[in-house]
VEXDODO-399359 format. One line per 5 residues: their letters; for each residue x, y, z of N, C-alpha, C. Coordinates in nm, 2 decimals, m for minus. Layout:
// residues N
a	X:Y:Z:X:Y:Z:X:Y:Z | ...
// end
This chain:
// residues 133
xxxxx	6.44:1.99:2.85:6.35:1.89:2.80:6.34:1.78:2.90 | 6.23:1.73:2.93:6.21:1.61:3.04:6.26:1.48:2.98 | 6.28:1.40:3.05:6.36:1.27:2.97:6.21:1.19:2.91 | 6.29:1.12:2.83:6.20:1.00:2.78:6.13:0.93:2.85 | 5.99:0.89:2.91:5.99:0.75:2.95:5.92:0.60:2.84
xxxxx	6.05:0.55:2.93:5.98:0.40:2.88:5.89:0.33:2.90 | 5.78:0.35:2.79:5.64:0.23:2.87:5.61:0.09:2.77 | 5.57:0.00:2.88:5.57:m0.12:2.79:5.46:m0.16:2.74 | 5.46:m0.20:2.62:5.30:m0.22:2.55:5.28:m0.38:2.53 | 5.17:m0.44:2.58:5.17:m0.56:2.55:5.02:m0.58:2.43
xxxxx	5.07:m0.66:2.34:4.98:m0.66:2.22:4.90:m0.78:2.24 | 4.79:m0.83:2.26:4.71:m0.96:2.25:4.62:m0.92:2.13 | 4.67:m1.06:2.04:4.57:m1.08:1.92:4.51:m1.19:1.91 | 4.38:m1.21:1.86:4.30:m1.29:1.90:4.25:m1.33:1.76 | 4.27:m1.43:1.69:4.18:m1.44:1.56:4.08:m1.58:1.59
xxxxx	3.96:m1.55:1.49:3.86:m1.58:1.52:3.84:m1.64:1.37 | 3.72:m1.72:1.36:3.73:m1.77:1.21:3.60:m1.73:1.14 | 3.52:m1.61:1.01:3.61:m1.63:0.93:3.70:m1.46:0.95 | 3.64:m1.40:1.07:3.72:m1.27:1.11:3.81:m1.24:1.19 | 3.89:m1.15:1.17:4.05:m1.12:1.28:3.96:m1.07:1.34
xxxxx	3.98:m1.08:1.51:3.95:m0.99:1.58:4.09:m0.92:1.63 | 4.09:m0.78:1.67:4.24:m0.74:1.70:4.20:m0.70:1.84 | 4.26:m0.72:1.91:4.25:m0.62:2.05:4.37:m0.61:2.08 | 4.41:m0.46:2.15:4.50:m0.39:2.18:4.52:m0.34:2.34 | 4.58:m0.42:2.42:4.59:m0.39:2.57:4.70:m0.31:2.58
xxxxx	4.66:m0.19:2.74:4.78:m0.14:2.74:4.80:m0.13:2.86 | 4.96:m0.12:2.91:4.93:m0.10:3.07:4.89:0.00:3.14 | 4.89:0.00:3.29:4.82:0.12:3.33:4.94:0.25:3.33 | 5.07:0.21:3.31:5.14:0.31:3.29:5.13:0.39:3.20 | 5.06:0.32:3.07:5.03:0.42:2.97:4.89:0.48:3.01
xxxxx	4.79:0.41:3.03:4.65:0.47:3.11:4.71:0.61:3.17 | 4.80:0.56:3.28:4.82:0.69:3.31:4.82:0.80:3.31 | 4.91:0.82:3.16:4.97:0.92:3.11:4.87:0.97:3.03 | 4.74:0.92:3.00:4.68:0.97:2.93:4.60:1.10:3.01 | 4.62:1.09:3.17:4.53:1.18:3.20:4.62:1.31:3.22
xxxxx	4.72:1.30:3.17:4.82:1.44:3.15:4.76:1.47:3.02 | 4.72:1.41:2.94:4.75:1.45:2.80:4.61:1.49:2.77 | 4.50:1.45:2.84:4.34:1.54:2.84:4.37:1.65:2.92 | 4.44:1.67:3.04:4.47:1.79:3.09:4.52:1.89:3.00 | 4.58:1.83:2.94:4.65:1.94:2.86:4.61:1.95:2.73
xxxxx	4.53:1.91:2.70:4.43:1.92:2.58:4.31:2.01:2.62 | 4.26:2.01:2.75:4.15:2.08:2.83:4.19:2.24:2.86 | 4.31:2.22:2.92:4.35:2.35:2.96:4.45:2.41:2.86 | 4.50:2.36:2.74:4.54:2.37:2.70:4.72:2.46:2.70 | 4.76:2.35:2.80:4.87:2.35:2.92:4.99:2.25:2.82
xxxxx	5.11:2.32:2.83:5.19:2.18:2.74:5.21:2.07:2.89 | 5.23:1.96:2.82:5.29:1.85:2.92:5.39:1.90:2.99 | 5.44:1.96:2.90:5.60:1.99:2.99:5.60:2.06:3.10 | 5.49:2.14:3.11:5.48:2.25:3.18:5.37:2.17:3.31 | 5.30:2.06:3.25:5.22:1.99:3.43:5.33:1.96:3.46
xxxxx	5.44:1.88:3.43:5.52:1.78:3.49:5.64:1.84:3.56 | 5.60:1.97:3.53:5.77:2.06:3.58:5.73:2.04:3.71 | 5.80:2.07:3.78:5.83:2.16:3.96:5.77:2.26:3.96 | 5.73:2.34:3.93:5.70:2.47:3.89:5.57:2.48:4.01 | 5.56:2.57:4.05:5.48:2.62:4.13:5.40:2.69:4.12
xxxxx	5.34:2.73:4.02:5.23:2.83:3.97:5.10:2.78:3.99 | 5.02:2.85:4.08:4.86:2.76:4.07:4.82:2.70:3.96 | 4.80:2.76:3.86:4.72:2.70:3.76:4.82:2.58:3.76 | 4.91:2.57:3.76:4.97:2.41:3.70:4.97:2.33:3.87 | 4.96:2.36:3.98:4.98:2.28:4.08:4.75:2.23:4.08
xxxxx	4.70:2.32:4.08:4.56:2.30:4.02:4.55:2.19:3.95 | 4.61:2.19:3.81:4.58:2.13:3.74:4.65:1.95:3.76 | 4.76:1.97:3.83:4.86:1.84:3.89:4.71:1.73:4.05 | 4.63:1.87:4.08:4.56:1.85:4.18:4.47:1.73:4.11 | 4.42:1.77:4.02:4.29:1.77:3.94:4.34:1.59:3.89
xxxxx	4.46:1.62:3.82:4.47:1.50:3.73:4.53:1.35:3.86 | 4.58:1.39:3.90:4.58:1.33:4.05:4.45:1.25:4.10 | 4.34:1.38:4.12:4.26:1.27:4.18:4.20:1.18:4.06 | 4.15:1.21:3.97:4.13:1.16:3.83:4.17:1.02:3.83 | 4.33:1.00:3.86:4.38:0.87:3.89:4.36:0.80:3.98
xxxxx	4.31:0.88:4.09:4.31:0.77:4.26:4.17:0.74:4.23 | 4.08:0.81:4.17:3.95:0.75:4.11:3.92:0.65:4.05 | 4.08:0.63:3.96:4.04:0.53:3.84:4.12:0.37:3.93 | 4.13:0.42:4.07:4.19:0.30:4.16:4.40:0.31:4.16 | 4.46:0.40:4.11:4.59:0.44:4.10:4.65:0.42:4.25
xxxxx	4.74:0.41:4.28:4.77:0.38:4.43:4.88:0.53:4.41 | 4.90:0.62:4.53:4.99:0.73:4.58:5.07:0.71:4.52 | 5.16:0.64:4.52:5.33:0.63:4.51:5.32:0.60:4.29 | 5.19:0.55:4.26:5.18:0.52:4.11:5.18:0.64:4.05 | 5.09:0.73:4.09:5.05:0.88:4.07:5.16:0.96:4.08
xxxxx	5.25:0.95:4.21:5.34:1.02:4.25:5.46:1.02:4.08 | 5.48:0.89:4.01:5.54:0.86:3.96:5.50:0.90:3.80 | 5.39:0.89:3.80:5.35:1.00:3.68:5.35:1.15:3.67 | 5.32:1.21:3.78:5.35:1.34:3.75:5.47:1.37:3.84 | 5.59:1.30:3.85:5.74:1.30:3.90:5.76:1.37:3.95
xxxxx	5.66:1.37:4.11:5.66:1.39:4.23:5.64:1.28:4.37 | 5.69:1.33:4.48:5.66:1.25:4.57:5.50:1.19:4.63 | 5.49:1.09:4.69:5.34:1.02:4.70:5.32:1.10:4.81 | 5.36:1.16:4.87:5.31:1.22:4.97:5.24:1.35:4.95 | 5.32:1.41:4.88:5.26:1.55:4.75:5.13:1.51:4.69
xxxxx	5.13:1.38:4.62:5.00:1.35:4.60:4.87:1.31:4.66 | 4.89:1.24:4.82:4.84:1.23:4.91:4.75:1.41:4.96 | 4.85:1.50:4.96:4.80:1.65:4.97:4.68:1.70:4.86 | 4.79:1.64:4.71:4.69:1.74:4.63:4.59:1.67:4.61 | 4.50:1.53:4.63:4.38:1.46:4.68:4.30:1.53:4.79
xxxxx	4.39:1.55:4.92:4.30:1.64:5.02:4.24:1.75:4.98 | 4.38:1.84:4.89:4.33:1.97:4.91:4.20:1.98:4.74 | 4.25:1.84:4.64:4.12:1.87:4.56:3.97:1.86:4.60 | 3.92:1.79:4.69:3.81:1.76:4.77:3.77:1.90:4.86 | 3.86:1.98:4.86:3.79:2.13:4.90:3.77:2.23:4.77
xxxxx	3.90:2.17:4.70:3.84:2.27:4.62:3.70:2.26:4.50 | 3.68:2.11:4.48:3.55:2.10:4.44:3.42:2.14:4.53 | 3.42:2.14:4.62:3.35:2.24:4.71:3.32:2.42:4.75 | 3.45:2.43:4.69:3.41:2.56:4.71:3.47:2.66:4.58 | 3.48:2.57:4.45:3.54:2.70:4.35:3.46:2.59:4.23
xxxxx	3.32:2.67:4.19:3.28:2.60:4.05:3.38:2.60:3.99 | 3.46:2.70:3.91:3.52:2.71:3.82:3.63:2.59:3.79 | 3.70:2.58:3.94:3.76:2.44:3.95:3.71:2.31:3.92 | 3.60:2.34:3.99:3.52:2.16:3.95:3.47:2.18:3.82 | 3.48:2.27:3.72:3.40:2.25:3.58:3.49:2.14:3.53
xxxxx	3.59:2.25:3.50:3.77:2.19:3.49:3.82:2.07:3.52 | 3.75:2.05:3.65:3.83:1.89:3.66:3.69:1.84:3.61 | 3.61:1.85:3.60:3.50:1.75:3.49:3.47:1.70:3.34 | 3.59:1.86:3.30:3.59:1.90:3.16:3.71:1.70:3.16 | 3.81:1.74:3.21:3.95:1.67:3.23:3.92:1.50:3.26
xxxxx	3.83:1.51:3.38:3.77:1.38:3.37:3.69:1.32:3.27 | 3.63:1.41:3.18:3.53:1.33:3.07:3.67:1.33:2.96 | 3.77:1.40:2.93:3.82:1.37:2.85:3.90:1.26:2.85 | 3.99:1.24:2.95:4.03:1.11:3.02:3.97:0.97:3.01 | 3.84:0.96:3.04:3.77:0.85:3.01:3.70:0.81:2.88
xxxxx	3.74:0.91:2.79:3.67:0.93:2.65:3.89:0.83:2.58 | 3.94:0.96:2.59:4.07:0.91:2.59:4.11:0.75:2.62 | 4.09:0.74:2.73:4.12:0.59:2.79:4.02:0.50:2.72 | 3.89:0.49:2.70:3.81:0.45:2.64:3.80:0.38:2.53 | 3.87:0.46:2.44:3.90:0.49:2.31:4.07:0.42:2.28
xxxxx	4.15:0.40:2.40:4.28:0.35:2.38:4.30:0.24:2.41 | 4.22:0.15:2.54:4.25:0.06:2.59:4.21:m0.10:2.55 | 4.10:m0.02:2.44:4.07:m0.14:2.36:3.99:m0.07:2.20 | 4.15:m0.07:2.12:4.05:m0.05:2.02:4.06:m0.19:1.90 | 3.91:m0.24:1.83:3.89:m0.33:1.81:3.88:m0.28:1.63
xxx	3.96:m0.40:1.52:3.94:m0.34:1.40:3.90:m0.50:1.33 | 3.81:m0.53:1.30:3.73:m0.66:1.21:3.78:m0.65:1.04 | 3.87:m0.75:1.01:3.89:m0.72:0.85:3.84:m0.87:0.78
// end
C-alpha cells in the first residue's frame, strides 16, 4: 500500500449580511491529485496502480497524459515529479514524448481529452464550491 500523503487545506469564510457566503480554497497540492483521480476514473486505472513504478504502457501512457495536464494547468517539473512520485526529469520526458504521441495515435489523444475534461470539470467543481444559507 503507498503511504499516506499529507495535504494542507486552507478554509476562507466570508460572511456577508443577510447571507453566509462560504468559499472553500484548496492548495495546488490537492489540485494536483485530482488529475490522478480523473485518470483513473477515465481509464478506469486504480490510483495505486498510476503511482506505482511499474512499467507497463498503459500506466506509463497514462502517467504521460496526466503529466502534461499539469504543466498545462502551469505545474512546474519537480511539482509533477512529486505527485506522481517520480523524478522531474522523468516528467520532463513524459511531456516530450506526450506531444508525439498526440500526433500520431488518435486513440491516445481521445484519452488524454477524455482526462483533461474530467480534470477541469473535477477541479472546477472543488476549488471553489459556494453554498448560500
Amino acid at each position: 500500500m503507498a503511504p499516506k500523503r499529507i495535504v494542507e487545506v486552507n478554509l476562507q469564510v466570508q460572511v456577508s449580511d443577510p447571507d453566509i457566503d462560504i468559499r472553500i480554497n484548496v492548495t495546488k497540492q490537492v489540485i494536483s491529485h485530482l488529475v490522478i483521480h480523473a485518470a483513473s476514473k477515465v481509464t478506469e486505472t486504480p490510483v495505486i496502480d498510476i503511482l506505482s513504478s511499474s512499467r507497463k504502457r498503459q500506466l506509463v501512457n497514462i502517467r504521460k497524459m496526466c503529466s502534461a495536464v499539469l504543466r498545462s494547468d502551469g505545474q512546474s517539473y519537480p511539482s509533477i515529479g512529486r505527485v506522481l512520485n517520480t523524478d522531474h526529469s522523468t516528467i520532463i520526458c513524459y511531456c516530450r514524448k506526450h506531444a508525439d504521441h498526440l500526433l500520431m495515435e488518435r486513440d491516445y489523444a481521445t484519452l488524454y481529452n477524455r482526462i483533461l475534461n474530467t480534470y477541469q470539470t473535477l477541479k472546477n467543481g472543488q476549488t471553489e464550491s459556494k453554498c448560500d444559507h
